[in-house]
N, C-alpha and C positions, 0 to 999 in steps of 0.2 A: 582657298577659293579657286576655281575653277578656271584656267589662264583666254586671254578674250581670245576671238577667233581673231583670224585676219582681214576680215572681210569688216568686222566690227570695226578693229584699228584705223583699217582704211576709211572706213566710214566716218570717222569721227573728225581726220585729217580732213574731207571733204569738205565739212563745217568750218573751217577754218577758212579753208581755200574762198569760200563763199564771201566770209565775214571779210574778208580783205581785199573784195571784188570793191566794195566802200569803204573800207578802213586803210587800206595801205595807198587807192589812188588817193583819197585826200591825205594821208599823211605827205607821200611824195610829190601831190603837184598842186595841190590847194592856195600853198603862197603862192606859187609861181601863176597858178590862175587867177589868184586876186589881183598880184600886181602888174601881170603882162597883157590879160587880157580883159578883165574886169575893170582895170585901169582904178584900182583903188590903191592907196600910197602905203611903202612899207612899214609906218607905224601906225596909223590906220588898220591896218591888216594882222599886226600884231598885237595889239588890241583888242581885234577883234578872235584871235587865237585864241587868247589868253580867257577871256571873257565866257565863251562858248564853249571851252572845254571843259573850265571851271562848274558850267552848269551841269557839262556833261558827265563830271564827277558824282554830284550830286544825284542826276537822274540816276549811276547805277545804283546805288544806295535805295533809293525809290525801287528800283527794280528787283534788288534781293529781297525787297520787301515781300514786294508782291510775286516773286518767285514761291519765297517760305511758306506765305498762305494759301498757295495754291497748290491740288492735288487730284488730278486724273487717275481716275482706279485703270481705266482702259489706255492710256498712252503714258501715265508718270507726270512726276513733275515739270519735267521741263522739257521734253519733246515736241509740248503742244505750242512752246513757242517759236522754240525753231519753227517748226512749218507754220504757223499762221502771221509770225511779225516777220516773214524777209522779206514779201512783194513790199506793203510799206517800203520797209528799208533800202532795196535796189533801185522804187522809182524814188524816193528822196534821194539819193546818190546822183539820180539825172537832174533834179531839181536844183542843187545845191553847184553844180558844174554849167546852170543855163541861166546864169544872171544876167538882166535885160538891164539895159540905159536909161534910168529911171532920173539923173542928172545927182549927182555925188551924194545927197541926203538918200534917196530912196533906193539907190544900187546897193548904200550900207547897207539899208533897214533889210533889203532884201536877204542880202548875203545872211544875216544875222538870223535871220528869221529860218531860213533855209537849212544854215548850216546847225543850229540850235535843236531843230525838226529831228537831220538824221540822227544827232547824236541822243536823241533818246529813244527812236528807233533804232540804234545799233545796241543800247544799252541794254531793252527787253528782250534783245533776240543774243547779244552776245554775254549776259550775265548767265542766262540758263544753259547756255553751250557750255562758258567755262566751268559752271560748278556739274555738266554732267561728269565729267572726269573722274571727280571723286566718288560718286554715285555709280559707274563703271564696274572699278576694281578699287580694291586696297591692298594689293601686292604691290612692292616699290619698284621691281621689274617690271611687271604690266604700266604703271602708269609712267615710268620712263618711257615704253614704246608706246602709248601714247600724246605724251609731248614732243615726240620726235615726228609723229606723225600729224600734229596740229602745226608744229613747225615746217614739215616737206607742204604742208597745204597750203599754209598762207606762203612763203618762201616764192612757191612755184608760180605764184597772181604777183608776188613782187619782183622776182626773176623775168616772168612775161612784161610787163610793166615799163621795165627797164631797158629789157633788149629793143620793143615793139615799140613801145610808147615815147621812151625818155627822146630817141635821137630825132622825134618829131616835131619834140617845144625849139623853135628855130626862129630867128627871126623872119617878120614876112610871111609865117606858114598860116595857114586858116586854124589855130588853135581852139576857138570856139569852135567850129564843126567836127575836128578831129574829138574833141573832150565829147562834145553830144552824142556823138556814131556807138565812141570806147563805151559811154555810160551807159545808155538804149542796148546796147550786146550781152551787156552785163547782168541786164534782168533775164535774160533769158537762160544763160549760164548758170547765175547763182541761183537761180529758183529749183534748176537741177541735183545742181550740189546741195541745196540743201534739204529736198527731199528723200535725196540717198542717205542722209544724215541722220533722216529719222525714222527713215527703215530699217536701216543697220547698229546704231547705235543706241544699244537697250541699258537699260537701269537692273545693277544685280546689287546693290549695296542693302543690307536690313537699314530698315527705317521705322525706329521706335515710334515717332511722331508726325506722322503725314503734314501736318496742320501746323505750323510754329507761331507763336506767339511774340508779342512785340516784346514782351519783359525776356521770354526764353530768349531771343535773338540777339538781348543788350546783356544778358545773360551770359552767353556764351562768348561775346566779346570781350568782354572786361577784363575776365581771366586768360584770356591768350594771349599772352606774352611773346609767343615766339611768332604770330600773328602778326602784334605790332613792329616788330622788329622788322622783316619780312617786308613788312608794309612801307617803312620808312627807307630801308637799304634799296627797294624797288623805287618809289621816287627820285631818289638822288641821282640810280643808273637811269630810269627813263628820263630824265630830265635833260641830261647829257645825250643821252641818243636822241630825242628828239628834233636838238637842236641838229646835229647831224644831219639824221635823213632831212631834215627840213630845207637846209641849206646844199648839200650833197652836190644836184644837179647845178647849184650857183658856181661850186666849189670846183667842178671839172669844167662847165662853159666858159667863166670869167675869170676864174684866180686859174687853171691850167692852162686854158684853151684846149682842149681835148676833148671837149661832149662826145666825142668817138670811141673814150674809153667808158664810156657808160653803159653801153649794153657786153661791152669784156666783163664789165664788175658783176652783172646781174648774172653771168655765166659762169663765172665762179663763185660767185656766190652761191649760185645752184648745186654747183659741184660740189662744195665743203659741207650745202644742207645733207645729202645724201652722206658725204663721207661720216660727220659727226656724226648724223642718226644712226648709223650702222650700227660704230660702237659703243656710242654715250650708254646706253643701258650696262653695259659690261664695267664701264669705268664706272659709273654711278654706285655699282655694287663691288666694285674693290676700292674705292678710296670717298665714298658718300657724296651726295647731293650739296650739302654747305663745302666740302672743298672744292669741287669741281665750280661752283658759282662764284668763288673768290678766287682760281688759279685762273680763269676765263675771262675774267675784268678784266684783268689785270694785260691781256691783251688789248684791251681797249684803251686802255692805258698810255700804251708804249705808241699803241697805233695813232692816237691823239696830238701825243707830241710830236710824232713826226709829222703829221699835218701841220700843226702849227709853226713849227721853226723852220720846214722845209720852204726854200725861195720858192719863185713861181715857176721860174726858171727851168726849174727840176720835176718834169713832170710827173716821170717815174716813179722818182721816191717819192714825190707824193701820194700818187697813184698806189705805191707799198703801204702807207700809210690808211687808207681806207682798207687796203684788204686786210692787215694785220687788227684793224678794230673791228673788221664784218668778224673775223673768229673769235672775237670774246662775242660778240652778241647772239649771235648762233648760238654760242655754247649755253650761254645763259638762258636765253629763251628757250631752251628745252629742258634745262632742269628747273629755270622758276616756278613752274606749272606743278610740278611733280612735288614741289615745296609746300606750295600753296594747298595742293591736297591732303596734303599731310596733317594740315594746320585744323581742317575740319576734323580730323579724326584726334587730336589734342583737346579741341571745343567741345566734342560728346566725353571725352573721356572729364573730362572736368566737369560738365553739369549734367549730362546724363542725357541730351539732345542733339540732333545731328543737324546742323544750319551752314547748308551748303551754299543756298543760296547768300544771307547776311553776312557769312564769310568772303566769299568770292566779291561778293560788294566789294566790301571794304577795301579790300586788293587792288578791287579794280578801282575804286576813286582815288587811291593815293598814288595807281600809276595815270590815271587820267589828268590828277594834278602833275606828276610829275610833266607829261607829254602837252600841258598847257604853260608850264614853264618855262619848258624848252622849246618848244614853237615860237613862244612870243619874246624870250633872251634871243631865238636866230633872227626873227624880224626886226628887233631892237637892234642887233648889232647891223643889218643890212644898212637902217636908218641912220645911226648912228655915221657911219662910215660915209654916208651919200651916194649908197648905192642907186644909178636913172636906170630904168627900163628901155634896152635896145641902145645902151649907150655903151661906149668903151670904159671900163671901171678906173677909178684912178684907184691910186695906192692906198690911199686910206679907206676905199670901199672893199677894196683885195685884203686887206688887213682885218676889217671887221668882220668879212667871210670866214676869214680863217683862224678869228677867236670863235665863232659859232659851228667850224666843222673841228677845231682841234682843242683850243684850250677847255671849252665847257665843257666837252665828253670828259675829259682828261680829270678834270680838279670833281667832278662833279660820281667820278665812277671811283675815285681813291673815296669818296667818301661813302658811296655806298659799300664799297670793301671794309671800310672801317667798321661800319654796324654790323656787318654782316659776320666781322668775326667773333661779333661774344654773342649771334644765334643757339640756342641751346637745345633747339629742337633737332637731335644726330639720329642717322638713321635705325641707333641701337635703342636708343631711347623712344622712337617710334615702333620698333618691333615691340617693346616690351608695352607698351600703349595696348596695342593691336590687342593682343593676349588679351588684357585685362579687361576689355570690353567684349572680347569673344565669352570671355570666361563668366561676364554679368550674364547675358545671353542665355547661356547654357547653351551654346550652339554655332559653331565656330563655320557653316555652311550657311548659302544663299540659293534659291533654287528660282528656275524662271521659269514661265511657260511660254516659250519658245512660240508653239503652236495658237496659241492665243493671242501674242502680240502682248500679252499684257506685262508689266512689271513687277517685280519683285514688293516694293518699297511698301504698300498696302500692308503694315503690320500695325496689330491694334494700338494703342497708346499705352493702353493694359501692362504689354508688356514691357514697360520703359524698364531703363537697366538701373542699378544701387546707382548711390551717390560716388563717385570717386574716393578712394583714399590720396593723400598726400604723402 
């Protein structure tokens, strides 16, 4: 297949960077908005994590649905949501950040309502983003530079995030105003980004069946094994990093005293995006996808514990302790993506249908559960602890922080490494995949018409491929 342009790559990266103009500020300051400034209580809050992400699982599931049965002959299957679900979704971001004093019942109801809104708005617009990847390319080099490039996009909204935004949550600072100004910029931004998203990045993948049906969908699940696997070893690590990022900024203001190394982390962190992306495609293809995502934890790992046992005292090594777990996460989040594409080309090679969208679902509901677990175990533990707002923490709130920034990543990524290692889907075994669906085909090329803007994917049903051998 024909290696993507750069311009596409970068295009695609865009989309990301977009998706996390709303997805990474509420990952990173949502608790901190509900309880500092919304003035709702950290188990209340975590509750309320737990509850609306839960849903938000669900919506994506709803969303590869109706991804699957939809089909543009003139834009593709899932270009047309990118551009038409991100205004939605950026003013739901302002909405969900502008909760009014409704007195403790109707501030919840609000929050809920609010936050429940974007997350099925991010679901229509960021199910068809994720499964354009696989519809892209099916070279395992192209879509490594791919996820490196979805990772330098969002990276670069959390890196700004951090440096701009993190050292402004302060006590006494006008937080509500700062959150509305950040949110309102944001529609103007993301609406950018992600119209270059859909100008540049096209659909080259054959596509037997434009249309997928509810049986082909549950169809193609059933038998993906390496799917499931995938799916579960991915909740376990989002689980642990959520609670993380969730508590992070608590972790450097209250347990270091340091909120000053908060925009250093986001700059190295920036740094090592670039650095990995460079080479991760090269290492991808001398030692595979499943080792690189189990030698990568496994810094999250080490980095875990040393959050956790490090005193408080020791700012530094703590401070080493987040960075040693930003590089397993980095590493992973650029090869999970490249996995997950994979897994759709396992789906058609076993029923003969290609369900990008019901795939990518699924993916994504079990990291949505995973990242509602870990939200609401970090607000659990704030509570737990007796964590006050604008108060001096006592020991056992500094204790509870630093079971939700170090021991949950820690127990919670050994066990995604556990499933992770009897995955069966290796990258040799995916080459030989590849083949055998080129070779149903009778046509081992994809051609686009560049010039018309139109997509590839417009192939009869007619031509569906034989059943699989075993």
């Amino acid at each position: 297949m024909k290696k993507l342009s750069k311009l596409s790559i970068v295009g695609y990266g865009a989309g990301d960077a977009a998706n996390n103009l709303a997805f990474t500020t509420a990952t990173m300051f949502l608790l901190v908005y509900y309880t500092d400034v919304a003035g709702i209580s950290a188990a209340a809050a975590g509750t309320l994590l737990l509850v609306v992400r839960i849903f938000d699982a669900f919506a994506d599931v709803f969303a590869g649905r109706v991804v699957d049965r939809t089909y543009s002959k003139r834009f593709g299957k899932f270009r047309p949501f990118i551009m038409f679900g991100s205004i939605p979704l950026l003013l739901l971001s302002v909405a969900t950040f502008s909760v009014p004093q409704l007195g403790e019942s109707g501030t919840l109801l609000y929050a809920y309502v609010t936050y429940a809104a974007l997350g099925l708005a991010y679901s229509l617009v960021n199910i068809p983003y994720g499964s354009l990847a696989g519809a892209m390319t099916q070279d395992p080099g192209e879509r490594a530079k791919l996820g490196s490039a979805r990772m330098i996009g969002g990276l670069l909204v959390g890196s700004a995030l951090g440096i701009f935004v993190a050292p402004l949550i302060k006590p006494g600072a006008d937080l509500q105003g700062t959150f509305t100004a950040i949110t309102i910029a944001f529609v103007v931004i993301g609406a950018g980004l992600y119209l270059f998203t859909f100008l540049t990045a096209k659909e080259r993948v054959h596509r037997a069946v434009p249309n997928v049906t509810f049986k082909q969908s549950m169809d193609t699940l059933k038998g993906n094994r390496p799917l499931l696997m995938l799916c579960v070893s991915s909740f376990f690590f989002l689980t642990g990093y959520l609670a993380l990022t969730s508590v992070q900024l608590y972790y450097l203001r209250d347990v270091l005293g340091r909120l000053d190394l908060y925009p250093v982390l986001s700059i190295i962190q920036l740094g090592l995006t670039f650095v990995l992306a460079g080479f991760m495609p090269r290492l991808v293809r001398t030692i595979g996808k499943k080792r690189v995502y189990i030698f990568s934890s496994l810094f999250t790992v080490i980095g875990g514990a040393i959050i956790f046992f490090t005193p408080a005292s020791q700012a530094l090594v703590g401070f080493s302790g987040l960075v040693i777990s930003l590089v397993g996460v980095l590493a992973v989040n650029i090869v999970v993506w490249a996995l997950e594409a994979d897994t759709v080309e396992y789906g058609e090679w076993k029923t003969g249908v290609r369900t990008e969208g019901i795939t990518y679902a699924l993916f994504s509901f079990t990291r949505k559960t995973g990242q509602a677990v870990g939200g609401a175990l970090a607000a659990y533990a704030l509570a737990l602890g007796g964590y006050k707002s604008g108060a001096v923490q006592t020991a056992d709130a500094v204790f509870g922080i630093q079971i939700a920034a170090g021991l949950l990543p820690a127990v919670m990524t050994i066990l995604a490494v556990i499933v992770m290692a009897k995955y069966t889907l290796t990258d040799a075994m995916h080459a030989r995949i590849l083949t055998e669906i080129q070779a149903r085909r009778g046509d081992d090329t994809v051609s686009a018409d560049a010039d018309a803007g139109a997509d590839t994917d417009a192939v009869s049903a007619d031509a569906a491929p034989l059943a699989p051998s075993n």
